[in-house]
N, C-alpha and C positions, 0 to 999 in steps of 0.2 A: 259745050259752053260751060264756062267756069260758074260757081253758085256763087254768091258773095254773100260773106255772115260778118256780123257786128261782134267783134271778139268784145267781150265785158271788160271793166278792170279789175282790178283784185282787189277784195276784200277777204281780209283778217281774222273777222270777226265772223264766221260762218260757224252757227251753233246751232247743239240738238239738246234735246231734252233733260239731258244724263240720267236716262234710268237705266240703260246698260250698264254705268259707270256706278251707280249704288248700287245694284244686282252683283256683279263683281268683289263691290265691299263687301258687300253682307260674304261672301265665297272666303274672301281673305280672313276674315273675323272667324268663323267656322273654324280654317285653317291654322287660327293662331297666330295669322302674319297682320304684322302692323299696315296698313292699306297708307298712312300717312305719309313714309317716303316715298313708296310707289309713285301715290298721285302727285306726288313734287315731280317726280322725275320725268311725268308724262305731261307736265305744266300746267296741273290744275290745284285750285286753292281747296283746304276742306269749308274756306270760309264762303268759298262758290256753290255748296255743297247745302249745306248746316239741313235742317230738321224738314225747311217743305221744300219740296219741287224745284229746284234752280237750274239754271241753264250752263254748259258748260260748251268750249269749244269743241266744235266736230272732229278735228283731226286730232285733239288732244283723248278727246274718247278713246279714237281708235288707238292711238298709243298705250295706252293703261289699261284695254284688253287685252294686250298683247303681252306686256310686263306681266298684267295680273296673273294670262297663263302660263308664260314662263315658270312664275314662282308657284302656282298650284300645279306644275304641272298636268295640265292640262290643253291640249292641241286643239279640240272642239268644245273652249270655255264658252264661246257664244251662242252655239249652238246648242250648247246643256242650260245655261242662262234661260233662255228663250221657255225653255220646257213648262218651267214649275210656279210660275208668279203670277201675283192678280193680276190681270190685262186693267185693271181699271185703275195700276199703277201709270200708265201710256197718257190719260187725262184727256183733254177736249177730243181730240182726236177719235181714243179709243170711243165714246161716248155720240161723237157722228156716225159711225160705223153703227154700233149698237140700234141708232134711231132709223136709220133707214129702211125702207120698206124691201128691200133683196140683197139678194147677194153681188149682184151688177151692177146696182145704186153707191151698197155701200162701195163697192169698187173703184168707182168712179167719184165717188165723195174722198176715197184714201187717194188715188192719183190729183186730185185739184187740192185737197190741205194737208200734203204732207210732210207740207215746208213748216207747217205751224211744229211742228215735236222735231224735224231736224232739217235744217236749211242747206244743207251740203249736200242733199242726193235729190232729182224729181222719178218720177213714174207714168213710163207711156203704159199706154193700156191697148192694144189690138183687136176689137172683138170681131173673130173670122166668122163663117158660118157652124164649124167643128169646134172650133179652139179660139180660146183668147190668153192675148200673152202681156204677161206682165214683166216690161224691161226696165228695168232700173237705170240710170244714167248720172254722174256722179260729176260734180264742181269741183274735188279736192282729188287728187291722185288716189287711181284705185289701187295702187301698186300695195299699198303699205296695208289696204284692210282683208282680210279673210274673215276673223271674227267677227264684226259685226254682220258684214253680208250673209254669215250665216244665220246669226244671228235674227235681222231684221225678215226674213222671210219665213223663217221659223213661225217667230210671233205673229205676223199675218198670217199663216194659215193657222195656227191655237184660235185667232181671233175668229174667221170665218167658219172652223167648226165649232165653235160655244156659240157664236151667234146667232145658227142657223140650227143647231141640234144635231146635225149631221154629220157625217162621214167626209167630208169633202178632203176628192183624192185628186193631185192634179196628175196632169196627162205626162210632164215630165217636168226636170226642174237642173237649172244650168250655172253655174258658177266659173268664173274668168280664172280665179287661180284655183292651183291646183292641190291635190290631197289624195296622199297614200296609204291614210288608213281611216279607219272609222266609217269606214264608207259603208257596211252594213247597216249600222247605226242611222245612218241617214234613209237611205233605203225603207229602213223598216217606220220611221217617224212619217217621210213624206206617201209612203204608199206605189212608188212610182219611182222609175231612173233616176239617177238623179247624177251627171256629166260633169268633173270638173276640169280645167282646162280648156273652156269653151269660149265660145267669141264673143259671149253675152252672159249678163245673169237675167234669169229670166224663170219665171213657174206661168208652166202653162197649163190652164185650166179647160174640161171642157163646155162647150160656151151652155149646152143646156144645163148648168150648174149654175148661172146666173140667176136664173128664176127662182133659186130659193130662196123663202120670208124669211126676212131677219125675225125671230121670238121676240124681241124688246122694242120692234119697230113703232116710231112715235111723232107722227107726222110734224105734229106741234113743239114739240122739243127740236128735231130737227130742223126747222126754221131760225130757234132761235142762235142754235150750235154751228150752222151754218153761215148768220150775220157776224156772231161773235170772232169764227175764225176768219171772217172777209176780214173783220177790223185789224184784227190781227196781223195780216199778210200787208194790208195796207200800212199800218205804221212799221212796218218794218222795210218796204220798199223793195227792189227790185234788188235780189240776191246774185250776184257774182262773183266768177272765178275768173283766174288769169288761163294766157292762153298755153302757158308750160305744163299745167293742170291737165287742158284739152288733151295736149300734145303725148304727156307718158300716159296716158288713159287709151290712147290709139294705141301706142306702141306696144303697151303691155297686154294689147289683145293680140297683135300682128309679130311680135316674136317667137310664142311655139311654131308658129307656120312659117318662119322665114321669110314673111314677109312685110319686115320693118322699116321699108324702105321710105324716103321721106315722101318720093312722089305719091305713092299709095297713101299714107298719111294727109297730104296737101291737099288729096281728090276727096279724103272719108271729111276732112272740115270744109271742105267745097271754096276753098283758096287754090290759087296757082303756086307755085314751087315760091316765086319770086315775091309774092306776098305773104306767104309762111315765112320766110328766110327777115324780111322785112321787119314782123310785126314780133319776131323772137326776138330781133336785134335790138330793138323799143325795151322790151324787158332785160337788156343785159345778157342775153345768153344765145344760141345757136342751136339747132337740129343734133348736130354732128356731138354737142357738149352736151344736150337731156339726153340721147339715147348712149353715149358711154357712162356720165354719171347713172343712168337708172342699170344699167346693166351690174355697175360696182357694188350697189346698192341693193339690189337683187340678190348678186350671189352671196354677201355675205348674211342675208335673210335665210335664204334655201340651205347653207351650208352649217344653220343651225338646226335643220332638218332631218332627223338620223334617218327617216323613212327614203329622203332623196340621194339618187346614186348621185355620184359623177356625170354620167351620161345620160342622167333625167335631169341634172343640173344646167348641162349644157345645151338640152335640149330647148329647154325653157329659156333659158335666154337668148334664143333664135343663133349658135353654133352647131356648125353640122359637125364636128368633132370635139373630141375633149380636148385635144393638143390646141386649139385657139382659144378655149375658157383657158387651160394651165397659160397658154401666153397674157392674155388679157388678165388675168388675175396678178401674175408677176408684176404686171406694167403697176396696177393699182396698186397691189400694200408690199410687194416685192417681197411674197411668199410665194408658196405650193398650194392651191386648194386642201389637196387630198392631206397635206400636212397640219390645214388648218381644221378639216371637216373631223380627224382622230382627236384634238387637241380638245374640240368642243365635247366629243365624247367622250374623252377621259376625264374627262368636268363635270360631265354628269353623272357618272362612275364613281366620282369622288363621295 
């Protein structure tokens, strides 16, 4: 039996907090590099920005991490971002976590107002009898973010060991794209595996690690941090994405496995073939046109990649050989990968 789900409409205006987006400036400023054109280029104002706490667009964030590390040179900038700064830069947020009476509580207090600090991802929560899992689930195409993702779970666990005193080590920790180096680096931050390339982003904790008291826990503040962020959530209204959004967010987990097939797709949103096909056509566009544009889109991402072969290229975008990336690449910019993948490295050689 088919499931039937209420696809949202789209909204624009899906914003976070931008403290990765000044965490980044301060990197550039260090660095010497003017952050001013950058943040043009990634569509954000510095007058979005100025001296307290503003809010900037979600997908524009992840754009300006990604330029940011470009020019710093830096492939795991979100991931280093995350390491070294006050949590108490994070605001209401960080400070319900802080009040809470455990580590389970606060858990469940970061999955119910996570939309108050960024409105374009939510957080399911799992708690097994062994293990509880934290999956992240995203409004805006995950295709295009790595650093934040690395980014945002970083700083959730900084937060959950300062909060608790503790060591807290999760049982394993999973990210949807992938990465060929640094991966010791990560390793040794989270304690635990950590799998990229996987079907989910997900840390998973063990569940008797929920019991730990939060040190700043404050029944009474928490009350009031708690109405405060209802208001919040309340005048902001019910957050959505379009269903093209849904759409490359399936596919960009179901292409390493080759299987990006629409039906599969149609079954994981719990629509029929013929109401996917439908409800894309509504928005202008078709199956068969997001999965070859994210594919074009993809490889010329990966092919900025010196750590990625050819044949981890093509692996990733659900081809069982390179001879169909070299065709499908042809067709899009009527080059050679391999011609294009030496060009980008002799650019960075320059």
């Amino acid at each position: 039996m088919v499931r039937r789900v209420k696809v949202p409409t789209k909204d624009v205006f899906l914003t976070a907090d931008g403290v990765a987006t000044r965490l980044a400036m301060r990197e550039l400023k260090k660095a010497k590099i003017d952050p001013g054109p950058l943040l043009a280029k990634a569509g954000i104002s510095l007058l979005e920005l100025g001296e307290e706490p503003k809010r900037v667009k979600a997908e524009s964030q992840i754009r300006f991490l990604q330029i940011a590390a470009e020019a710093l040179g830096d492939s795991a900038l979100g991931f280093h971002l995350a390491q070294h700064f006050d949590l108490r830069e994070c605001g209401m947020l960080y400070y319900v976590l802080a009040a809470s009476p455990n580590l389970g509580e606060a858990i469940r207090n970061l999955a119910r107002y996570l939309a108050v600090a960024n409105e374009s991802i939510r957080l399911g929560v799992s708690e097994r009898t062994k293990s509880t899992v934290l999956a992240v689930n995203y409004k805006i195409p995950r295709l295009s973010d790595r650093l934040f993702a690395e980014y945002g779970y970083a700083v959730v666990l900084r937060a959950f060991r300062e909060l608790t005193g503790r060591n807290v080590s999760p049982k394993a920790v999973t990210f949807i794209h992938g990465r060929n180096t640094d991966k010791a680096e990560f390793g040794r931050f989270y304690g635990c595996p950590v799998r990229f390339n996987a079907t989910e982003d997900t840390l998973v904790l063990p569940t008797e690690s929920l019991s730990m008291p939060i040190l700043t826990s404050d029944k009474y503040l928490l009350q009031i941090l708690k109405s405060a962020c209802d208001e919040v959530l309340a005048k902001r209204g019910e957050i959505s994405s379009t269903l093209r959004a849904m759409v490359e967010n399936e596919i960009v987990q179901l292409l390493p496995h080759g299987k990006a097939q629409v039906e599969k797709v149609a079954s994981n949103l719990g629509m029929s073939n013929r109401t996917l096909a439908r409800r894309l056509s509504e928005e202008g566009t078709s199956y068969a046109a997001i999965l070859n544009e994210l594919r074009r889109d993809l490889s010329a991402r990966y092919l900025k990649d010196p750590a990625l072969s050819l044949n981890q290229i093509a692996w990733l975008l659900g081809y069982s050989m390179v001879t169909s990336l070299n065709h499908a690449f042809r067709r899009w910019t009527g080059n050679n990968p391999k011609t294009v993948s030496m060009r980008v490295a002799s650019a960075r050689l320059a």
